[in-house]
C-alpha positions in Angstrom: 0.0 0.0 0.0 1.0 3.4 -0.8 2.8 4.9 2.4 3.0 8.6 0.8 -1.0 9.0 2.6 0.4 7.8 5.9 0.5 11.9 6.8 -3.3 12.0 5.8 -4.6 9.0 8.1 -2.0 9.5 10.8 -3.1 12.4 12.7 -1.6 13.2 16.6 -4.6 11.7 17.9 -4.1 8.2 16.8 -0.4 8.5 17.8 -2.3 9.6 21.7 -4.4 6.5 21.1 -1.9 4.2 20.6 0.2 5.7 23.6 -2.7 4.6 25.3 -3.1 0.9 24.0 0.8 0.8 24.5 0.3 2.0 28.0 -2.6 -0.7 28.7 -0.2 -3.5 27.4 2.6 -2.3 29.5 0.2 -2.2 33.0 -1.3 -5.6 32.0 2.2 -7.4 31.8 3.7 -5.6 34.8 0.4 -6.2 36.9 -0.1 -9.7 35.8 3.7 -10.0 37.3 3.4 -8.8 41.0 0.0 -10.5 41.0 -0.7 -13.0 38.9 -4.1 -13.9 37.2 -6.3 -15.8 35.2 -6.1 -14.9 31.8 -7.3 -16.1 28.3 -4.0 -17.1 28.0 -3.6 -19.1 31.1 -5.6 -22.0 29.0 -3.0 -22.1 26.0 -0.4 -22.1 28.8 -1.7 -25.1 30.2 -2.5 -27.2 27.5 0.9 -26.6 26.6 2.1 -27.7 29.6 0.2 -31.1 29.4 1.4 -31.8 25.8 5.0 -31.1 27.3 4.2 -33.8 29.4 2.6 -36.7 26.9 -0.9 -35.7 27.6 -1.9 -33.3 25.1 -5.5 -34.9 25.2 -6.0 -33.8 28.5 -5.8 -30.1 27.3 -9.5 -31.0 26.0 -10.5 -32.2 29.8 -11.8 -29.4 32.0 -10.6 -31.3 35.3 -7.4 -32.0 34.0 -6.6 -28.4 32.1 -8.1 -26.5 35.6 -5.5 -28.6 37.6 -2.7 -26.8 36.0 -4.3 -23.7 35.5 -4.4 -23.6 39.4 -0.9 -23.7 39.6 -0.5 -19.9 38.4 -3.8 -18.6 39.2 -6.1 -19.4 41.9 -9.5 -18.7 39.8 -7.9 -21.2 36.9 -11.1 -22.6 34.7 -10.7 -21.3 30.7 -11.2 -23.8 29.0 -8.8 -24.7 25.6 -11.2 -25.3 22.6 -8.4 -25.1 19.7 -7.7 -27.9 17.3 -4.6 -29.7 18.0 -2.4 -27.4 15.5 -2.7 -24.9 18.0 -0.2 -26.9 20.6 2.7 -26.3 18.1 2.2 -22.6 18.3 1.6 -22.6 22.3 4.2 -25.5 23.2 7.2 -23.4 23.7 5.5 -21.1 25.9 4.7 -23.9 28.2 8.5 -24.3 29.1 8.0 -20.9 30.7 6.6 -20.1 34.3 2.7 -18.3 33.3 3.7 -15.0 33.8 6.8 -14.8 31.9 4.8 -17.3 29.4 2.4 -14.7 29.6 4.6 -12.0 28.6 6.6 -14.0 26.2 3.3 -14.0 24.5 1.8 -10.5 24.0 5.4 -9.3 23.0 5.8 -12.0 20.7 2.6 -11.4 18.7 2.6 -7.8 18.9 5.9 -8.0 17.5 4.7 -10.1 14.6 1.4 -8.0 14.2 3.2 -4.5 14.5 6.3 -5.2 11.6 3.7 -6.8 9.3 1.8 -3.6 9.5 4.6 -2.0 8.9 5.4 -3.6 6.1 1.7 -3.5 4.5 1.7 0.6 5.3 5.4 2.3 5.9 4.7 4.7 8.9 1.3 3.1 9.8 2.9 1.3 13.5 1.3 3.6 15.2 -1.7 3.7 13.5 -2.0 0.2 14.0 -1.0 0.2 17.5 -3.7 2.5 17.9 -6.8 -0.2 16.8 -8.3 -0.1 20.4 -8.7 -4.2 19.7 -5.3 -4.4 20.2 -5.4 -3.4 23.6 -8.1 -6.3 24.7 -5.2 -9.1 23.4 -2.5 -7.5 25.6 -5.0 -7.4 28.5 -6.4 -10.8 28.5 -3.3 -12.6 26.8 -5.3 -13.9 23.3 -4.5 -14.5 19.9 -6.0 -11.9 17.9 -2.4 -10.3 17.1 -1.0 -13.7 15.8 -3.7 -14.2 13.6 -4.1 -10.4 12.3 -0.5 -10.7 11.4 -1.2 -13.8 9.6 -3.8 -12.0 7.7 -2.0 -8.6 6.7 1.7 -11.6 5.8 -1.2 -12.6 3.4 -1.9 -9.4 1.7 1.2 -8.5 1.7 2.4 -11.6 -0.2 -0.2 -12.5 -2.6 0.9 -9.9 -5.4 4.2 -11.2 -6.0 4.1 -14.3 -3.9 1.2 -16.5 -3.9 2.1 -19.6 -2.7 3.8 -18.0 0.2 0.3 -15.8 0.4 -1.5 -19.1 1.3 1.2 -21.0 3.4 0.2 -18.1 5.5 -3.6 -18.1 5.8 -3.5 -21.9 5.5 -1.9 -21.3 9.0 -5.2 -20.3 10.5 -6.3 -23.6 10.9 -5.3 -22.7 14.8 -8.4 -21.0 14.4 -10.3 -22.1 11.3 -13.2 -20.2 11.8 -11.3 -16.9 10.8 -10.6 -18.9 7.1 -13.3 -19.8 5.9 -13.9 -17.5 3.0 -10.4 -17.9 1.7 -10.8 -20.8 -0.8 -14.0 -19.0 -1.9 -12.0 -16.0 -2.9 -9.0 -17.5 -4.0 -11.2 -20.1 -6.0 -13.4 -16.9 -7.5 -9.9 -15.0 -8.4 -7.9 -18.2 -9.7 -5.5 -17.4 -7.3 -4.7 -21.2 -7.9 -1.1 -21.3 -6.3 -2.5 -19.4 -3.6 -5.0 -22.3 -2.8 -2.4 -25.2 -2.9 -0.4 -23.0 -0.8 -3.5 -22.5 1.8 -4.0 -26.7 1.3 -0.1 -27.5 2.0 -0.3 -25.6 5.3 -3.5 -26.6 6.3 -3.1 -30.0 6.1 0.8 -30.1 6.6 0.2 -28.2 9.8 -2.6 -30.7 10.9 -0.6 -33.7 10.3 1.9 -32.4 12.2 -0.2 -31.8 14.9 -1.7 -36.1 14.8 2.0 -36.8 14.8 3.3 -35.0 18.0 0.5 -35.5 19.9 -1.4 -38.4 18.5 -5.3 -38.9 17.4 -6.2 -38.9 21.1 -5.7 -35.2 20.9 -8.5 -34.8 18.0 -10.8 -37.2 19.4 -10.4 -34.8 23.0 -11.0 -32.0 20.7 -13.8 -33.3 18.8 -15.6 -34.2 22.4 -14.8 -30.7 24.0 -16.5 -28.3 20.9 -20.1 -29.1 22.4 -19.2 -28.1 26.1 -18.2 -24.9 24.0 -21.7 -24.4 21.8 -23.5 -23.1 24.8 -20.8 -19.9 24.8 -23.0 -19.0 21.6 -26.3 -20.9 21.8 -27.2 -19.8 25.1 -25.2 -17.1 26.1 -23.0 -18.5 28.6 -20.4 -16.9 28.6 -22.3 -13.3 27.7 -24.4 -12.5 24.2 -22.9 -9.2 24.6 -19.2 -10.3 25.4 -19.2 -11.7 21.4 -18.9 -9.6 18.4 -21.3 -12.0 15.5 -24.3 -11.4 14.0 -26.2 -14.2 15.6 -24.7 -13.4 19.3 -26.1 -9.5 18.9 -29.2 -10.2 17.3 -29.8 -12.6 20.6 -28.8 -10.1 22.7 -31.4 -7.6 20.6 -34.0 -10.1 21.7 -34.5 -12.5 18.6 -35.1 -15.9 19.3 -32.3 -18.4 17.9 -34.3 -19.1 14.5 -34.7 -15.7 13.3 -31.4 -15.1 15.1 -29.8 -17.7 12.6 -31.8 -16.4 9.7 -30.7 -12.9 10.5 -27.0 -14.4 10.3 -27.0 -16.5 7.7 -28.1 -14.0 5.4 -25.8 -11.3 6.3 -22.8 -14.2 6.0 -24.3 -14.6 2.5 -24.5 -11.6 1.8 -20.8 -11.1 2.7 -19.9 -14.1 1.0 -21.6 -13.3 -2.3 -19.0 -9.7 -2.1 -16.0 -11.4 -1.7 -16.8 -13.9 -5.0 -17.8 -11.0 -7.0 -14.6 -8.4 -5.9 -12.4 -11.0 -6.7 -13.6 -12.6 -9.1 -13.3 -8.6 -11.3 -10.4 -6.8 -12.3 -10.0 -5.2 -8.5 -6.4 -4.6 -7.2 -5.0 -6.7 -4.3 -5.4 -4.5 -1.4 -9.3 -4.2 -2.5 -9.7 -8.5 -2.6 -7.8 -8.9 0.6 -10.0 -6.2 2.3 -13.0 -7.5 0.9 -12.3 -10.7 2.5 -10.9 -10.0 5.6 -13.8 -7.6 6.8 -16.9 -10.3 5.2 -14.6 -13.0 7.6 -15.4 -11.3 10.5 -19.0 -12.0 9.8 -19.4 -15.7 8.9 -18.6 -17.1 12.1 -21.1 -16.8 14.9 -18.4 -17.5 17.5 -16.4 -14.2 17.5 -15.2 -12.1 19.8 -13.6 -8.2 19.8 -10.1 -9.6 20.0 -10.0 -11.6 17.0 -11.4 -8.1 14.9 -7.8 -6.9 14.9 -7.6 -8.1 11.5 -9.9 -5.5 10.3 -6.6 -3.6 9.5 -6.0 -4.8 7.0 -9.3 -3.2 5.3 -9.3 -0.1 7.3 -5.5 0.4 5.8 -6.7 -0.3 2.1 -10.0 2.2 2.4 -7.4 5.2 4.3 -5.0 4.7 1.3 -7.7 5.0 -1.0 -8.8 8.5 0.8 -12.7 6.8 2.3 -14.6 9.0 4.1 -12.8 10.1 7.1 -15.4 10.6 9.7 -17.2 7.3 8.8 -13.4 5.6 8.9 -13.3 7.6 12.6 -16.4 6.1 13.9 -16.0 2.5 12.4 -12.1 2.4 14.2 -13.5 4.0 17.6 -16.8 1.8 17.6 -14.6 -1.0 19.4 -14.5 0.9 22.2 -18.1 0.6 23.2 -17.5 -3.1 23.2 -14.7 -3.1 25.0 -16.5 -1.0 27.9 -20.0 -3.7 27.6 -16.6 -6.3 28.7 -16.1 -4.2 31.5 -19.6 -3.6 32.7 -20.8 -0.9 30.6 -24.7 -0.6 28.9 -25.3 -4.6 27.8 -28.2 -3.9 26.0 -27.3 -4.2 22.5 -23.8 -5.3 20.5 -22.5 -3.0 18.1 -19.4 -4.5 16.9 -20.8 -6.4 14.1 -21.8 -2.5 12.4 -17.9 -2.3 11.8 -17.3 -4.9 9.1 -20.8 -4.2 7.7 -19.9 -0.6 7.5 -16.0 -1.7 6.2 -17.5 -3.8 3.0 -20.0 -1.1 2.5 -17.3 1.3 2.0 -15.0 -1.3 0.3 -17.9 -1.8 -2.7 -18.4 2.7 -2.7 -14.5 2.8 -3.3 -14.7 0.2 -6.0 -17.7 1.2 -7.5 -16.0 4.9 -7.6 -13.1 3.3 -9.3 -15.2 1.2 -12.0 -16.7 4.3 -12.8 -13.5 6.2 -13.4 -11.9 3.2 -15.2 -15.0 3.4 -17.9 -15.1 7.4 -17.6 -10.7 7.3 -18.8 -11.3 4.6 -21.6 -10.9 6.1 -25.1 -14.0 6.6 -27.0 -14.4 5.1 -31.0 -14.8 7.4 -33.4 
């Protein structure tokens, strides 16, 4: 992306907000140091420390995952709902006593998330630093960095290196539900190397997984996802904690069927975008936007953590001059889900309104530039 607008979408405010997500990150680690406590992270910390030990199936057993988790923090009981690929990534954090694990973590992934940004906008760090998202992942320890650097190594890739493009968002089978438009749009752009590349990893990353830790470790992941479904279903763990279409209609009052038919059509509607931008004659940044932003409504299990990846669409729309106030509200909007975490009016979920309003930005930009490419063609005599 072009860094020469950086000065246009960097203004001192965003460098004050991301000061402030910095300073939250900073508090979190140095707090969860002198007093440590449970965290999302704890759970990735202890299944890792079960798998170091040969029992990597036991990460999927409450009892057993709780056990350790009581080791670090006295209120221990997250529960690890990953597939098995996600041991390799947590494994060598489980060598680590939790609140240096802990650490090890956030800095790591920030690290990651933060040069890739770099990389995708020269100048934008603090800009992206700034996504209030960010902060919730250093606070609570989860994984929303990792995979939003994931996402933006993708888009940075695919122009010049596609099959390096989908080794990297084949790597999201840690958390497959953030993928699953990808073969979609790489299918509808015959972005062909792209989707062996996504395949490879995928499956290379998965059979990995089977051989370290054996099939023991699916079959305890296959039994753990329903002691997960109420988190969505019912609202266990808080309609208004989650960040899907389904969870906030619930929370709005629907009942689950029109709450599913509500969802299913906005997913379709998203998914119907992302075949149609790239399946036409739009640049990279604009497919890779497209699809990152309609990914963040397919999934009814979604939280405001894993929206970091929104980014990557939010970069493309500022380098393509989008209307800044509408830009302004979509990248605050986060906020007011962060404070319903925290105990603030649980009425009603707004998060969802932030993709919705990315894509409908995304098609006025590329309807504005269709109409400019057919205004500039030469005329016949």
């Amino acid at each position: 992306m072009d860094g020469a607008v950086t000065a246009t979408i960097y203004p001192p405010a965003q460098r004050l907000l991301g000061l402030a997500v910095l300073l939250v990150a900073v508090l979190s680690i140095v707090s969860n140091i002198a007093y440590p406590r449970q965290t999302d992270f704890i759970a990735y910390w202890a299944a890792a420390v079960l798998a170091l030990h040969g029992h990597a199936a036991a990460a999927y057993d409450p009892a057993a995952l709780a056990a350790i988790e009581h080791l670090a923090a006295d209120s221990g009981k997250m529960q690890f709902g990953y597939p098995p690929a996600f041991l390799l990534v947590a494994l060598p954090f489980g060598l680590l006593p939790y609140t240096l694990a802990l650490t090890g973590w956030i800095v790591a992934t920030a690290a990651a998330y933060l040069a890739t940004a770099r990389r995708l906008l020269p100048g934008g760090a603090w800009l992206a630093l700034g996504f209030p998202p960010v902060a919730v992942n250093a606070m609570i320890g989860q994984n929303g960095l990792l995979t939003a650097a994931l996402l933006i190594g993708t888009t940075i890739a695919l122009p010049r290196r596609p099959l390096l493009a989908g080794l990297l968002v084949g790597c999201l089978v840690i958390k497959p539900q953030l993928g699953i438009l990808f073969p979609l749009a790489f299918a509808a752009g015959g972005q062909w190397r792209a989707f062996a590349g996504a395949a490879l990893s995928t499956t290379g990353l998965s059979a990995l997984a089977l051989l370290c830790f054996g099939s023991a470790a699916y079959t305890g992941f296959l039994h753990a996802m329903p002691l997960l479904a109420p988190s969505v279903s019912d609202g266990a763990s808080g309609w208004y904690k989650m960040a899907s279409i389904y969870t906030s209609a619930r929370l709005a009052g629907l009942a689950s069927p029109a709450a599913w038919t509500v969802h299913i059509a906005v997913a379709s509607g998203a998914a119907a975008m992302v075949a149609i931008v790239w399946r036409g004659r739009h640049d990279i940044g604009a497919k890779m936007a497209t699809v990152v932003a309609a990914s963040m409504l397919v999934s009814p299990y979604l939280y405001v953590y894993d929206t970091v990846a929104l980014i990557v669409p939010f970069f493309w729309l500022a380098t393509q001059h989008a209307d800044r106030r509408l830009l302004a509200l979509l990248w605050l909007l986060p906020i007011v889900s962060i404070a319903q975490n925290w105990g603030a009016n649980q009425a009603i979920d707004l998060m969802p309104l932030v993709p919705i309003g990315l894509l409908a930005l995304i098609a006025r930009q590329c309807g504005k530039r269709r109409q400019h490419h057919v205004a500039t063609q030469p005329t016949e005599a």
